[in-house]
BAFI-3210 file (N, C-alpha, C; in Angstrom, 3 decimals, decimal comma, padded with zeros to 6 digits):
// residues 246
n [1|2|3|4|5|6|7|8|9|10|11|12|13|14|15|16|17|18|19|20|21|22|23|24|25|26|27|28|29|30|31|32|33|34|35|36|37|38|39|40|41|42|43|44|45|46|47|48|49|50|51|52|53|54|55|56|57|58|59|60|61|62|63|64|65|66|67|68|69|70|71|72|73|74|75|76|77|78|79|80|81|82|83|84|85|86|87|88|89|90|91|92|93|94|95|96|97|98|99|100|101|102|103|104|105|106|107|108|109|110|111|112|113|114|115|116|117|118|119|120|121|122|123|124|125|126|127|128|129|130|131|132|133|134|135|136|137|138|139|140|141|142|143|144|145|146|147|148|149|150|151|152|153|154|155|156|157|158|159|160|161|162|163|164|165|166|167|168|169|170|171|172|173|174|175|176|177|178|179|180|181|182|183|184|185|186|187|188|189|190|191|192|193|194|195|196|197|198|199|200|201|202|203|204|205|206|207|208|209|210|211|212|213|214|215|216|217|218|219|220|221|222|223|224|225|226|227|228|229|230|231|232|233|234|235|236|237|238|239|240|241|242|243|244|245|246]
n.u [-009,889|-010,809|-008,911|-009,091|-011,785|-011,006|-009,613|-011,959|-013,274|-011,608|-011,226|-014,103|-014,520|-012,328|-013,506|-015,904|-015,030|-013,105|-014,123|-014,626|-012,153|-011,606|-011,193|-012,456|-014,387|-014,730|-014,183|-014,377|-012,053|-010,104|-011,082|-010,163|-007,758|-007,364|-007,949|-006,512|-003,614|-003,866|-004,985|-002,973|-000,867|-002,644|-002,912|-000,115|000,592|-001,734|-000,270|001,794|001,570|000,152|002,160|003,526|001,668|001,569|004,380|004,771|002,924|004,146|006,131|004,447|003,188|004,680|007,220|010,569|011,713|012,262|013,809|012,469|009,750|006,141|004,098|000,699|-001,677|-000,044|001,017|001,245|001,672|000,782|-001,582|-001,379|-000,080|-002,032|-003,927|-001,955|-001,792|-004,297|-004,331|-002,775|-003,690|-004,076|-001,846|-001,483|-003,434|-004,078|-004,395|-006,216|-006,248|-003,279|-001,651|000,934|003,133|004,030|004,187|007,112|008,336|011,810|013,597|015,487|013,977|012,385|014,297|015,061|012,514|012,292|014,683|013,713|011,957|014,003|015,302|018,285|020,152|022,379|024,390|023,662|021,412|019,067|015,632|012,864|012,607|009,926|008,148|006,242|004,582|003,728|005,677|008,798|007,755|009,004|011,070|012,744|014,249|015,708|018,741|020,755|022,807|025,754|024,869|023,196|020,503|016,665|014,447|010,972|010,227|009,803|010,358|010,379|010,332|008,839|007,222|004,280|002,487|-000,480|-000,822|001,308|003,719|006,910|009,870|012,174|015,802|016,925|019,049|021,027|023,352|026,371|025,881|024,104|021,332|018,531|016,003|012,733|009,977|011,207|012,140|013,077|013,321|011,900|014,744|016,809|019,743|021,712|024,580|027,592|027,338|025,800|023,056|019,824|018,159|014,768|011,467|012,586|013,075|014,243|014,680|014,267|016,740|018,220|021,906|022,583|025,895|028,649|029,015|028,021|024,723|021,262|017,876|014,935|012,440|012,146|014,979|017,905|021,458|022,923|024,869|027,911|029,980|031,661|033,998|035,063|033,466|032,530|032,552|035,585|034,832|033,299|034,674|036,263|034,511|033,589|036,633|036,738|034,684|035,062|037,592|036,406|034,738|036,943]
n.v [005,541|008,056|008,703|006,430|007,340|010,157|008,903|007,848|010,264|012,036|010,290|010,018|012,674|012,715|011,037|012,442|015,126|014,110|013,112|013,793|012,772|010,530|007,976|004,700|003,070|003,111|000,972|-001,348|-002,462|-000,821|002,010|000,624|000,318|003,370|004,340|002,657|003,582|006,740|006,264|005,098|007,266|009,395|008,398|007,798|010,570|011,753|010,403|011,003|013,980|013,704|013,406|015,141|017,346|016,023|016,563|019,111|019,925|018,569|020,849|023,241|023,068|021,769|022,323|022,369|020,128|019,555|018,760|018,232|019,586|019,320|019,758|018,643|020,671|023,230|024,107|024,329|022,217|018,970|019,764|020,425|018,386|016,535|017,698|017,510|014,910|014,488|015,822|014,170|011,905|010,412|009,647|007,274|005,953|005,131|003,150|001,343|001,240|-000,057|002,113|004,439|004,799|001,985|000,680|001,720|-000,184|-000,782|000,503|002,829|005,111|005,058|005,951|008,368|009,897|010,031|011,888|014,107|015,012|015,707|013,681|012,182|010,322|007,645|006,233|004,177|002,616|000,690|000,284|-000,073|-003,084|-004,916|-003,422|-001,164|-000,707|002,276|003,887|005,712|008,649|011,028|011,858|014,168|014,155|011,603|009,759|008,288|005,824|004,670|002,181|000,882|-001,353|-001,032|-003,105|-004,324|-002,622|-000,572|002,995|005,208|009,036|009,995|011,006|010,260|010,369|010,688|013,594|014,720|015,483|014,756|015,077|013,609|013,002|010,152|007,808|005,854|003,764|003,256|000,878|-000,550|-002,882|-002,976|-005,674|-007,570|-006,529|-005,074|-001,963|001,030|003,265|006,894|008,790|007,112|005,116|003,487|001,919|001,825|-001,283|-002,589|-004,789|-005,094|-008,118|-009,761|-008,517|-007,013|-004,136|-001,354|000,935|004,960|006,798|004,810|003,169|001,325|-000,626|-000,409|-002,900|-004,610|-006,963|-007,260|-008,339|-009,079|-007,906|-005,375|-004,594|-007,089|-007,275|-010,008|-010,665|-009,552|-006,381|-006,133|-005,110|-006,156|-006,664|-005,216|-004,761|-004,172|-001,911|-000,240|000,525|002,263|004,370|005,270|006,370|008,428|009,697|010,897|012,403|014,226|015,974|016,939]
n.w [-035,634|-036,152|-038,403|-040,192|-041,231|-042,004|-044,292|-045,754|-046,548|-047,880|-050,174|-051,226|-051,896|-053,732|-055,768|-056,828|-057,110|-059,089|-061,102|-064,532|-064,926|-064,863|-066,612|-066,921|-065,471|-061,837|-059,701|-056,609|-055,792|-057,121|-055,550|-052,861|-053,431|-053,289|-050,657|-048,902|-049,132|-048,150|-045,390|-044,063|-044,608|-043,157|-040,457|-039,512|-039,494|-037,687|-035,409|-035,173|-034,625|-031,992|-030,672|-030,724|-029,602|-027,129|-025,978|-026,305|-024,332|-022,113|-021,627|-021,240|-019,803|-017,197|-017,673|-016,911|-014,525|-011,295|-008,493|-005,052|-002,814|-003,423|-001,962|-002,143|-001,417|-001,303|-003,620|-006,823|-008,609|-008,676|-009,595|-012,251|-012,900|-013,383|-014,884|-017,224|-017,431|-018,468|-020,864|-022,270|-022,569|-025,138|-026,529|-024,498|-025,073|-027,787|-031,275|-030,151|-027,466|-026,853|-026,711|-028,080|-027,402|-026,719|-028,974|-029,578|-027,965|-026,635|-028,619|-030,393|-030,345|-028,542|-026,815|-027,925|-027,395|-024,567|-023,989|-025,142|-023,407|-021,542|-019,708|-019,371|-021,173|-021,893|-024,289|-026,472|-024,934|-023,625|-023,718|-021,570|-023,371|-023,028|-022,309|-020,183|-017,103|-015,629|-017,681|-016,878|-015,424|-014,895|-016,650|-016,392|-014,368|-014,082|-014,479|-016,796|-017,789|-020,041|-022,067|-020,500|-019,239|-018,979|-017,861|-017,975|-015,891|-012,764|-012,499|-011,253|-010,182|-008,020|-004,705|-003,214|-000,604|001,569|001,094|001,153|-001,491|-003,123|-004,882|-006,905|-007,962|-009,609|-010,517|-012,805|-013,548|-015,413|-017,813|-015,991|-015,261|-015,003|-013,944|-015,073|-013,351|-011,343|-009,157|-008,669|-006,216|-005,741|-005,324|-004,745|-006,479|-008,935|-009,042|-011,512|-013,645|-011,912|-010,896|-010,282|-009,844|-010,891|-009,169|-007,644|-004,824|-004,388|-002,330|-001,661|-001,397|-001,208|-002,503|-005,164|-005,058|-007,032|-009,489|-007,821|-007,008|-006,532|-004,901|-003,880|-001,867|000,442|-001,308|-001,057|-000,529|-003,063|-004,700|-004,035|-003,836|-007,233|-009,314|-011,472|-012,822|-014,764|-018,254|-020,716|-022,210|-021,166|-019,093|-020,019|-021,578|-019,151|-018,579|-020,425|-020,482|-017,823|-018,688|-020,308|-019,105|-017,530]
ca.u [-011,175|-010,846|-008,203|-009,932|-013,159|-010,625|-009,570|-012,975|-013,757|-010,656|-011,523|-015,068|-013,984|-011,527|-014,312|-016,740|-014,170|-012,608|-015,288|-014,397|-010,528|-011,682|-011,678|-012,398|-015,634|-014,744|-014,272|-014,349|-010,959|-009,768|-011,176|-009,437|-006,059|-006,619|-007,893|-005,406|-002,170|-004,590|-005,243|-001,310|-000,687|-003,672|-002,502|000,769|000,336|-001,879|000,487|003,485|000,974|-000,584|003,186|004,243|001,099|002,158|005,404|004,234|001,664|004,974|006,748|004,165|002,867|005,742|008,313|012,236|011,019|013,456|013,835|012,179|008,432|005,294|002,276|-000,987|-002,345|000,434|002,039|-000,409|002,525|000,357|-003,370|-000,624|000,480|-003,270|-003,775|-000,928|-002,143|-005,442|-004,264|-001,677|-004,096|-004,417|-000,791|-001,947|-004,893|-004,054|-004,225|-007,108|-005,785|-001,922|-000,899|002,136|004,639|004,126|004,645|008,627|009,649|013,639|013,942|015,956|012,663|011,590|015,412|014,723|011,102|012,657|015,492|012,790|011,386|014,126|015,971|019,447|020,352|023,416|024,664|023,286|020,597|017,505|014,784|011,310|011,934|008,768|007,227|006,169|003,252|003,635|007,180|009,105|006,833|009,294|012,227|013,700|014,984|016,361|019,591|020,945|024,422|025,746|024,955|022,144|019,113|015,499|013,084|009,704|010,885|009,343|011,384|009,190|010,878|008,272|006,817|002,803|002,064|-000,920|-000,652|003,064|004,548|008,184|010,603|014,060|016,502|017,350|020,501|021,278|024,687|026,289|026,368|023,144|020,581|017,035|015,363|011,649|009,304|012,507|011,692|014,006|012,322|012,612|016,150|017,556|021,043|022,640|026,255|027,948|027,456|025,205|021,948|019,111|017,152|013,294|011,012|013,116|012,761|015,576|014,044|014,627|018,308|019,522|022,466|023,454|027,658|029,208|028,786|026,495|023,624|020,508|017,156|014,424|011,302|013,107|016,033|019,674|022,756|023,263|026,456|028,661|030,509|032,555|034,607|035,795|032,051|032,332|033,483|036,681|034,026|032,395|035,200|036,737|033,589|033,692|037,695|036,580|033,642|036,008|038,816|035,604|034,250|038,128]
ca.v [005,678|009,253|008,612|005,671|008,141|010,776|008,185|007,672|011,185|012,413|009,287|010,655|014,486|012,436|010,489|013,420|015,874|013,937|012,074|013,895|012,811|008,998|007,278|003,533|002,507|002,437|-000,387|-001,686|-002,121|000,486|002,691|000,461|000,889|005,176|004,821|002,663|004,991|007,558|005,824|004,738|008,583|009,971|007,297|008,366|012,138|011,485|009,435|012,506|015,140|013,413|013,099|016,701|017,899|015,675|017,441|020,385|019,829|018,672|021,635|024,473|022,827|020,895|022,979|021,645|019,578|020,144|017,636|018,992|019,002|019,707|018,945|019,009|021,991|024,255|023,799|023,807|021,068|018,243|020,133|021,043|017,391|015,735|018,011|017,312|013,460|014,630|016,144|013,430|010,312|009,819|008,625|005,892|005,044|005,345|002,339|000,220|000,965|000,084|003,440|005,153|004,357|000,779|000,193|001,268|-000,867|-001,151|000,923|003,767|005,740|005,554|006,418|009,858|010,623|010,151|012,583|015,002|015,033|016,310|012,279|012,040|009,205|007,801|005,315|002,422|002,249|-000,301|001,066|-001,086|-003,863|-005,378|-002,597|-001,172|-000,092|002,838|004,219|006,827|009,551|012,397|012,122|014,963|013,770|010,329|009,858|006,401|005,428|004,396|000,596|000,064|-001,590|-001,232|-003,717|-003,795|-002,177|000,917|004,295|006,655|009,869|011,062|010,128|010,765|010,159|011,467|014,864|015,499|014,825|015,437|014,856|012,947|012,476|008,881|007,292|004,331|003,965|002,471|-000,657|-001,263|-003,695|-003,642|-006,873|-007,590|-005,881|-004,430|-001,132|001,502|004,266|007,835|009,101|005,598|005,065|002,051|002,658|001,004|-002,429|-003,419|-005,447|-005,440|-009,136|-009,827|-008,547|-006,140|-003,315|-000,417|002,069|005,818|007,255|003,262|002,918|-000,579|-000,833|-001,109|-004,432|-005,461|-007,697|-007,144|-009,124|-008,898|-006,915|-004,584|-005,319|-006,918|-007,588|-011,213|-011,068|-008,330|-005,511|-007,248|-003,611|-006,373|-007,200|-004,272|-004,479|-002,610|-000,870|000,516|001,481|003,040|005,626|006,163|007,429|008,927|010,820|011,932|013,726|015,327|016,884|017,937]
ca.w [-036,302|-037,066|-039,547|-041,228|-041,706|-042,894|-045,844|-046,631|-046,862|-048,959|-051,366|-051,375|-052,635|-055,054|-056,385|-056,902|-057,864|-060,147|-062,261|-065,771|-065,656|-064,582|-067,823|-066,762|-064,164|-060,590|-058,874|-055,518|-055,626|-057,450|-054,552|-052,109|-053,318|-052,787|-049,426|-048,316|-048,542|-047,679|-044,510|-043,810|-043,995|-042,125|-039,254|-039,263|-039,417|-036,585|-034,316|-034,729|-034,235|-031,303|-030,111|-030,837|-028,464|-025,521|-026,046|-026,259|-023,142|-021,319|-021,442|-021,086|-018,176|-016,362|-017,188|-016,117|-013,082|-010,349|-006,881|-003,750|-001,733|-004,337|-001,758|-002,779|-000,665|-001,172|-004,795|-008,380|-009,440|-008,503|-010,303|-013,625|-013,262|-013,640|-015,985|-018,739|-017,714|-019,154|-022,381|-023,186|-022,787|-026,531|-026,713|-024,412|-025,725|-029,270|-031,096|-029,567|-026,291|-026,679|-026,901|-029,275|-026,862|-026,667|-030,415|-029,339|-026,844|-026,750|-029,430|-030,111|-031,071|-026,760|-025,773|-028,109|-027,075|-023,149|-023,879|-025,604|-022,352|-020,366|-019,699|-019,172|-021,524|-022,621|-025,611|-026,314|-023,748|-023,782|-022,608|-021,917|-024,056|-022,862|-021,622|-018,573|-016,776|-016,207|-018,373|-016,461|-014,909|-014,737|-017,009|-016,116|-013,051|-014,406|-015,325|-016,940|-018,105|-020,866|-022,155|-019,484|-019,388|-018,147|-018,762|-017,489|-013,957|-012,344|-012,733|-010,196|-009,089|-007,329|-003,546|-002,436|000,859|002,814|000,661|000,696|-002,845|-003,201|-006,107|-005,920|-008,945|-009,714|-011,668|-013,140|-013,694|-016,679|-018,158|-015,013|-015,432|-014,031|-014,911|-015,079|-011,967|-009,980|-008,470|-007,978|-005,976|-005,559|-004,951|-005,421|-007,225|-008,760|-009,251|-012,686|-013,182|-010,683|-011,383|-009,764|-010,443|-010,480|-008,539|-006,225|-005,017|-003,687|-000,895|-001,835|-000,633|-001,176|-003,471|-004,813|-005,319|-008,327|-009,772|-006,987|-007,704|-005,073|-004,587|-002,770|-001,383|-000,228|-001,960|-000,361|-001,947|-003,324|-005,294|-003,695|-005,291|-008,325|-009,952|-012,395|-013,965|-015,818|-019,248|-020,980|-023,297|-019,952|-018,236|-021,039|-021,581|-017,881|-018,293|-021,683|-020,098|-016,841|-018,885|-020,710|-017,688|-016,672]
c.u [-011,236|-010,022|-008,798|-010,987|-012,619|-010,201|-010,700|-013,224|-012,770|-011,103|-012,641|-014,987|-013,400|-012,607|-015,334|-015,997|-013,475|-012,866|-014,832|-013,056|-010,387|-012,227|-012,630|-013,638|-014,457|-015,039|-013,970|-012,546|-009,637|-009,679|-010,501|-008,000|-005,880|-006,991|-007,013|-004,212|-002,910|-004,750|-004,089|-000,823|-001,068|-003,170|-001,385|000,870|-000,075|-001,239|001,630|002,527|000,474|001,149|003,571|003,020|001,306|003,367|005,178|003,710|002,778|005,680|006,234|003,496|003,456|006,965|009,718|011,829|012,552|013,091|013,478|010,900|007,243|004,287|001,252|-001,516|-001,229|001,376|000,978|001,150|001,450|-001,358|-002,473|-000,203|-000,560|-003,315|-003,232|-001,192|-003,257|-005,082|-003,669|-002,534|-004,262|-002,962|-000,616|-002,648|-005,218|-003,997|-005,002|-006,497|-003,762|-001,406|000,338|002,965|005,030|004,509|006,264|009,540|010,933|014,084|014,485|015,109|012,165|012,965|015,106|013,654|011,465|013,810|015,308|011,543|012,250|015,176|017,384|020,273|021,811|023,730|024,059|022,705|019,549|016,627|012,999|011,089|010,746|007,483|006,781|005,236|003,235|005,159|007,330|008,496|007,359|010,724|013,215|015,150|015,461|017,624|020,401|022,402|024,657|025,942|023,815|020,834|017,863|014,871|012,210|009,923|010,191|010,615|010,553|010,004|009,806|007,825|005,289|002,275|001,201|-001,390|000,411|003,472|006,100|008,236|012,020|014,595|016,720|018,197|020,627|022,421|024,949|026,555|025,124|022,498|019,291|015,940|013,713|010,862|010,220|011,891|012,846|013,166|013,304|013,689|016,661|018,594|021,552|023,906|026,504|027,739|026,575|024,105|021,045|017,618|015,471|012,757|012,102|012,702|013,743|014,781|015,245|015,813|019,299|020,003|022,832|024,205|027,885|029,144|028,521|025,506|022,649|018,876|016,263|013,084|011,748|014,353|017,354|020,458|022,868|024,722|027,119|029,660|031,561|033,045|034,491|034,547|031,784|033,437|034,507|035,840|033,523|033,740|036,415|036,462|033,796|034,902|037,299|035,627|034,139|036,728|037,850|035,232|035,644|038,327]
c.v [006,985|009,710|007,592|006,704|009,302|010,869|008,295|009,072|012,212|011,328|009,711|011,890|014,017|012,231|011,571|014,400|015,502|013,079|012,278|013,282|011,078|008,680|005,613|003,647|002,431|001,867|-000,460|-001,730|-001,537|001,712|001,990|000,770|003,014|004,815|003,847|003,254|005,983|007,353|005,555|006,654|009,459|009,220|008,444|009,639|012,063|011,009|010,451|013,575|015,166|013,642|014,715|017,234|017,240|015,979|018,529|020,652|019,879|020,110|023,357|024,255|022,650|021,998|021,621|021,045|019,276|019,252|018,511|019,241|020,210|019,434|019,404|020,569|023,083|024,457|023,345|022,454|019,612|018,621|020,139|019,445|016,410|017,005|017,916|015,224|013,152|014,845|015,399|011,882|009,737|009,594|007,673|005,076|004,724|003,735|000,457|-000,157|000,570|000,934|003,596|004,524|002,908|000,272|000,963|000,637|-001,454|-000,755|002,607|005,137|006,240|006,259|007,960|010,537|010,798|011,398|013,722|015,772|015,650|014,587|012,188|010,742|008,543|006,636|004,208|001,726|001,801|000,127|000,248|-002,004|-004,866|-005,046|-002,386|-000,202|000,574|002,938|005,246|007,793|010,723|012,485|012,936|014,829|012,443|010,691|008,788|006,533|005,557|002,764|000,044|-000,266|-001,479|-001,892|-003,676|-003,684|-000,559|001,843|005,262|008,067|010,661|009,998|010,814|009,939|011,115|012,995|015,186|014,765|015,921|014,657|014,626|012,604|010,867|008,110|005,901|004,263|003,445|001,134|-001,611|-001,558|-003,747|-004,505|-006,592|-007,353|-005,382|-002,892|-000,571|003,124|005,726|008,092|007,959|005,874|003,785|002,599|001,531|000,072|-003,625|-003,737|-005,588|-006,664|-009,134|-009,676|-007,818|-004,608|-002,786|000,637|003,347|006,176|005,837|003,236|001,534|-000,218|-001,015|-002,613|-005,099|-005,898|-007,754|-007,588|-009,096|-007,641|-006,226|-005,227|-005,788|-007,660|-009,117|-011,898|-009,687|-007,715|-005,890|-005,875|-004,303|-007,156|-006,276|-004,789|-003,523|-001,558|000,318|001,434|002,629|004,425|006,197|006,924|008,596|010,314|011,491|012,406|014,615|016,266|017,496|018,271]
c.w [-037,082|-038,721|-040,563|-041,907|-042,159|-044,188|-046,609|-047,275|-047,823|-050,510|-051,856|-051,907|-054,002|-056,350|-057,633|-057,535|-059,190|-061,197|-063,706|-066,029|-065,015|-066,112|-068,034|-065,585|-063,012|-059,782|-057,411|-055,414|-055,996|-056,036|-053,091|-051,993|-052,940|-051,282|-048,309|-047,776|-047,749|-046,056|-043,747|-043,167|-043,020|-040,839|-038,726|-038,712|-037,633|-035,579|-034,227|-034,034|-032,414|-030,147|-029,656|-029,371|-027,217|-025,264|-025,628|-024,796|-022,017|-020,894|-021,192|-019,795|-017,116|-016,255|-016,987|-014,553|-012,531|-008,754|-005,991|-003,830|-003,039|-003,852|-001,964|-002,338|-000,966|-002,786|-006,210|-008,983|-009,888|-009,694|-011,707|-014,206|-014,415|-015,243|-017,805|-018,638|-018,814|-020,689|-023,152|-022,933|-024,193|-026,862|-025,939|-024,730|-027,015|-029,483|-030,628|-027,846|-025,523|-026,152|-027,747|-028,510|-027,149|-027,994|-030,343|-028,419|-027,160|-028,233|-029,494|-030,186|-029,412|-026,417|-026,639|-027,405|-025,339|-023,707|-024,211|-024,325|-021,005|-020,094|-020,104|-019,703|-022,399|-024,034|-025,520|-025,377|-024,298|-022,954|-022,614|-022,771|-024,391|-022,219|-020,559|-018,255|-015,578|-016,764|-017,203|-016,537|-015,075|-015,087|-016,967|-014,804|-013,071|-014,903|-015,880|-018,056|-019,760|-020,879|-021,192|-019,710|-018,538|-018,761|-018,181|-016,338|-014,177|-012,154|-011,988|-009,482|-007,700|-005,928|-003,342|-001,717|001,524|001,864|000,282|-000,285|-002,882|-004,467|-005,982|-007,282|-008,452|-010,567|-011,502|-013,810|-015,042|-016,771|-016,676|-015,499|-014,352|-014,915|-014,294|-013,108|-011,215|-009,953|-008,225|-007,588|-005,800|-004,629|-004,981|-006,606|-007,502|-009,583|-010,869|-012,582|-012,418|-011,606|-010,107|-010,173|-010,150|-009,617|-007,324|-005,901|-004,117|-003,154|-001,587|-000,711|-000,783|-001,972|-003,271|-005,472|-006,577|-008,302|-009,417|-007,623|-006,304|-005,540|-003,799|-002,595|000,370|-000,307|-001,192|-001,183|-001,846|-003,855|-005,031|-004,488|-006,035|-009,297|-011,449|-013,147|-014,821|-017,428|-019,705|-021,648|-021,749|-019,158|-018,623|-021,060|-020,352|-017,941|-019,713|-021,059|-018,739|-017,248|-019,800|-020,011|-017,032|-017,766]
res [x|x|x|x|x|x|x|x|x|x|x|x|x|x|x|x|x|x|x|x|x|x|x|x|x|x|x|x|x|x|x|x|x|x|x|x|x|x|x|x|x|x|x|x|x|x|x|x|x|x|x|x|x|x|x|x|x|x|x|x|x|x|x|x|x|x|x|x|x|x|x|x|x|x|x|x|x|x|x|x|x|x|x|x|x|x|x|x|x|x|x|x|x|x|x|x|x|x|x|x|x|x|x|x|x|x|x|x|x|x|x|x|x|x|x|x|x|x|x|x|x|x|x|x|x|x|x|x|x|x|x|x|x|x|x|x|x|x|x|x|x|x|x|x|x|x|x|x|x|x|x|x|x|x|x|x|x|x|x|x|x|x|x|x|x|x|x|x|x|x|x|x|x|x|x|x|x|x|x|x|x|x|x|x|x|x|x|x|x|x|x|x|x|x|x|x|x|x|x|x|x|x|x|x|x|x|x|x|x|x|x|x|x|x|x|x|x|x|x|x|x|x|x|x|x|x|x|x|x|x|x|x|x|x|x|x|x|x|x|x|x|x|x|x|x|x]
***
């Protein structure tokens, strides 16, 4: 809205300002074609700017978020958290309620804005192609392969219970797959390969196996660990990215 009523009101200055160097009557849609672009831009502008301050908000508040016990009574993590929830609701709500994010699902546009955040992301990763309610809470502490997918599955590092909130890294190996509603909770690991199908969910400290496939509330293995479900592309990067690190 604010950007629509900033078209009008740039078109309005034009109008007024620039009466002597209008040769021709203005028309109804004459004045539509300026406050169109006008309106395209103002949008836009708005939708980076709006981006840049929940950036911004992230990092003077949050900081490098780091694994280990943030409870309520003894730690401003949790008052700093609500907080940067507060200042960054207009990239959910943008939109008529969508929010910014939601106009990139599975696009390489969310795997930047996660890695801008602190998100550990590697090649050719899908990230929410159908979105997910909520996206990853605390990218810093994610870390996801290369080639893997999330689709609308919870990514939560964090635990609140009672008062006590801790913080637990969580990895997703490469070339892993979490399909629609799967759950992988704090401190949770899925090794290369593996898949976790609909509707599961993996209990914090549980790793599922390479090229395991697991099921379930809470989750157990269905198709046991298969090395050879990985592709050569996958296990390529993996020797590619171990003689990098030696």
């Amino acid at each position: 809205a604010l950007t629509l009523i900033a078209a009008f009101e740039i078109t309005r200055l034009w109008l007024r300002g620039g009466a002597p160097f209008i040769s021709q009557p203005v028309t109804l849609w004459g004045i539509a074609e300026r406050i169109t672009p006008l309106f395209f831009v103002a949008h836009n502008a708005a939708t980076l700017l709006a981006l840049l301050v929940a950036w911004a908000c992230k990092w003077a508040l949050m900081g490098k978020r780091r694994p280990g016990e943030f409870d309520w009574d003894k730690s401003s993590y949790c008052q700093r958290w609500q907080l940067y929830l507060s200042l960054t609701g207009i990239i959910r709500s943008a939109y008529f309620g969508e929010g910014v994010l939601d106009l990139l699902h599975g696009s390489a546009y969310l795997v930047w804005w996660f890695r801008s955040l602190g998100a550990q992301i590697g090649r050719e990763v899908c990230l929410y192609p159908r979105g997910a309610d909520p996206m990853m809470t605390e990218p810093d502490l994610v870390q996801i392969g290369h080639f893997a997918c999330v689709d609308s599955a919870s990514v939560i590092a964090h635990i609140n219970s009672r008062g006590h909130f801790a913080l637990n890294a969580i990895t997703v190996g490469p070339g892993a797959n979490l399909r629609a509603d799967s759950r992988l909770l704090s401190g949770a690991a899925m090794m290369p390969g593996s898949t976790l199908l609909e509707h599961t969910l993996v209990l914090g400290g549980d790793v599922v196996d390479e090229g395991a496939t697991w099921q379930g509330w809470p989750g157990q293995v269905v198709v046991p660990q298969t090395p050879a479900a990985l592709t050569p592309s996958h296990s390529r990067d993996s020797h590619m990215d171990a003689l990098d690190q030696a």
